[in-house]
SEGUMAR-745917 format. One record per residue: x, y, z of N, C-alpha, C in turn. Coordinates in steps of 0.05 Angstrom, whole numbers, plus 5000, padded with zeros to 4 digits. Layout:
XYZXYZXYZ;...
END
This chain:
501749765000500050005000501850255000;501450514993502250684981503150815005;504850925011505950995047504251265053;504151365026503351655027499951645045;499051545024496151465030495151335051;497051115060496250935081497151095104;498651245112498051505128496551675132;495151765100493051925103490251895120;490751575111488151495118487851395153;489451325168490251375186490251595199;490851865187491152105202488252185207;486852155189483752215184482751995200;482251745211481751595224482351695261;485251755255485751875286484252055295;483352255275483352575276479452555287;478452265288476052345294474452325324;477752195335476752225373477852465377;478852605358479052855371476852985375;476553025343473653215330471153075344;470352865351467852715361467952635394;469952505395469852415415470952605451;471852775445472552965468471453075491;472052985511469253105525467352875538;467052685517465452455514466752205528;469852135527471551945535473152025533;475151925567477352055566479251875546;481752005548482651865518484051665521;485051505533485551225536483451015525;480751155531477750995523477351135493;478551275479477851325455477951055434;480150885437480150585418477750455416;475750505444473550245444472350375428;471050605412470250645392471450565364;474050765371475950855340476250435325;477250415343478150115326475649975320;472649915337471149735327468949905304;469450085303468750255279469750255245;472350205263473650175224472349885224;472649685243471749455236469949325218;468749535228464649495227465149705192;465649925190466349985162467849855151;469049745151471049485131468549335119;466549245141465149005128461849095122;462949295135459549405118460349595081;463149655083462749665060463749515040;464449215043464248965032462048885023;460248955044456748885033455748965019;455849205021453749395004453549324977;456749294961455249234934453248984928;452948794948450848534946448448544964;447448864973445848824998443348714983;442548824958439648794945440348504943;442348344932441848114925441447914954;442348084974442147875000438547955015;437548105006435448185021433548004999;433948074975431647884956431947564959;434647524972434947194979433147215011;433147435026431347445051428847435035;427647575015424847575011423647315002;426147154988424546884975424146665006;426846685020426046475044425146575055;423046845067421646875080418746885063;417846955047415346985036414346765013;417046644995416846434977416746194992;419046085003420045875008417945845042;417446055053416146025073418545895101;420646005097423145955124422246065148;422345955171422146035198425146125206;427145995201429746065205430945975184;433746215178434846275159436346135140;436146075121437645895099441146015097;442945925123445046175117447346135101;447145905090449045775061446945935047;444845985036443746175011444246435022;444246605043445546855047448146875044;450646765053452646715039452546765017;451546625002453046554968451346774956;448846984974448247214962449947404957;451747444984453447604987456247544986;457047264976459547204976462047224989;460147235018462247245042461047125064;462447005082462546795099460646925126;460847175121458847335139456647525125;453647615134452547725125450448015143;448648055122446848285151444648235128;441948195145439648205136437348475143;439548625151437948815170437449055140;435549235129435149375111437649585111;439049645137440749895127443649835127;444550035117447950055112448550255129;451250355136452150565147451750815146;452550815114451051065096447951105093;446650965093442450995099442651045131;444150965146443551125175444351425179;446851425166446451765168445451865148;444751835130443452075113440852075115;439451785125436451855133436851915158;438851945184438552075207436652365216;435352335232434852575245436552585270;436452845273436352955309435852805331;434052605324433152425345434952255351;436452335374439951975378437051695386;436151785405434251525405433151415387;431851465367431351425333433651225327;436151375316438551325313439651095327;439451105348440750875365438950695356;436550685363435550405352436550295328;435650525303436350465275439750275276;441450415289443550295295444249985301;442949985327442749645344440949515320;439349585312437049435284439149285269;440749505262443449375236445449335248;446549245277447649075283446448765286;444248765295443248535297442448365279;442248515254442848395224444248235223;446348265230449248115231449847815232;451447655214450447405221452347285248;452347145255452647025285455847115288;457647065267459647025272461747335272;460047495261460447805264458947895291;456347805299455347825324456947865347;458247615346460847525357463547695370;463947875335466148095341465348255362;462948415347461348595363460448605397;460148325394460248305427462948325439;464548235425468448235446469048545445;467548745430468248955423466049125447;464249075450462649235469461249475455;461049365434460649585417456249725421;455449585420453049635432452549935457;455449755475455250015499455150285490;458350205476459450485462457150595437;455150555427453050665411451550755431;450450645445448650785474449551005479;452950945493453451135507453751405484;454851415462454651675440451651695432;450651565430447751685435446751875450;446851765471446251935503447852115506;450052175485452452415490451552585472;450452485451448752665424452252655400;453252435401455252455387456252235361;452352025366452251805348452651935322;451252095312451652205298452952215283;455352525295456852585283460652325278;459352125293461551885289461151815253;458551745256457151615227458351735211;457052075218458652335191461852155185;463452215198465852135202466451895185;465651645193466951405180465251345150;462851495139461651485124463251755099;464651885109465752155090465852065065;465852215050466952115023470252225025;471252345040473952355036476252115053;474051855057476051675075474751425048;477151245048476051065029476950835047;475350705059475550395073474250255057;474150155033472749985015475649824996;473949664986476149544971475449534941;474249794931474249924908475450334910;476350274896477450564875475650714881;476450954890473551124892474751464884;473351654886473751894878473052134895;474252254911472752414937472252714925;470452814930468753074923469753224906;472753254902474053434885475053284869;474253074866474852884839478352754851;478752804871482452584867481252324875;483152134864482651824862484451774895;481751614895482751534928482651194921;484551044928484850834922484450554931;484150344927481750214933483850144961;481850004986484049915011483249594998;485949454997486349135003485649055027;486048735032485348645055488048665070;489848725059492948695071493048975081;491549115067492249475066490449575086;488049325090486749415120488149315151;488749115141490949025168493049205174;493449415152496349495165495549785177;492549865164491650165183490350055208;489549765213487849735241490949725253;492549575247495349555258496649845270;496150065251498450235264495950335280;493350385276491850515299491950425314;492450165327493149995351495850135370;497950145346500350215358499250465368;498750665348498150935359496550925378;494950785383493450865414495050705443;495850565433497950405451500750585463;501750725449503650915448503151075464;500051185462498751395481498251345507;497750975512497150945528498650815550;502150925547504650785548504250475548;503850305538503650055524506549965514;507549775518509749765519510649685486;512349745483513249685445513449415442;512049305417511049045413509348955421;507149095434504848885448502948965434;503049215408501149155396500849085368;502748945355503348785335500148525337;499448605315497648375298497248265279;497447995269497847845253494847995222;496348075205494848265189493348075169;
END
């Protein structure tokens, strides 16, 4: 990955417990957001280009086929990944249909976690991530997180993309995401005198 870029994207990643989170957690507690966030954007925007095909595979086993529980080898192979979400929204449909309302929001939120299939469930629970939506809720700062990891000037996808002023922002690999969850680790580790080496992860 491009050193230039894979910094950038990182700096912009850091730069949003500043801008968001301040006030809200002190900063040692800024990671339980920052890291299960890129997470949760890594694989929500994996999905998105197959969401229609995974919800019309929800509409046949629920209304054709008449399923009580889920056919999850046919969600799979809708979405061509070993994990899925049946829940109607993406990251991007929560904030831009967002209101003012965090309670609204938070629900909409926990809705499309619980989409999730078991084994992403899973993450989400080692991550505590539920709390941490509550608690920015109740801070009035769900929100403006979403703004943040949803920008068009951050590209966590693994397509080529183009941010508002037309420069080519370039697609992130799966190697090229291991190495920004990697240094955000270090960098919060660093902050949080963490000793050198303990936050090395197998990418």
């Amino acid at each position: 990955m491009n050193t230039v870029v894979h910094n950038k994207l990182v700096s912009f990643i850091w730069s949003i417990a500043d801008d968001c989170l301040r006030d809200v957690y002190v900063w040692g507690k800024y990671r339980d957001v920052i890291l299960p966030m890129v997470v949760l954007r890594r694989l929500d925007a994996l999905l998105v280009p197959t969401k229609e095909k995974v919800m019309e595979e929800l509409a046949f086993q629920r209304d054709e086929a008449g399923f009580t529980e889920w056919d999850e080898a046919g969600l799979r192979d809708a979405c061509g990944y070993v994990f899925y979400n049946t829940s109607e929204w993406t990251l991007k449909r929560l904030h831009y249909t967002a209101s003012n309302n965090q309670q609204i929001l938070q629900t909409n939120v926990e809705d499309y976690l619980n989409g999730f299939s078991a084994n992403v469930k899973e993450i989400i629970a080692k991550f505590k991530l539920k709390r941490q939506i509550r608690h920015m809720a109740a801070k009035d700062v769900l929100l403006d997180v979403l703004d943040k990891f949803t920008s068009r000037y951050i590209n966590l996808t693994p397509f080529a993309k183009d941010d508002p002023e037309g420069r080519k922002m370039p697609a992130l690999t799966n190697l090229g995401m291991g190495y920004v969850f990697e240094e955000l680790i270090r960098k919060f580790n660093e902050e949080n005198n963490v000793e050198a080496g303990e936050h090395f992860t197998p990418p």
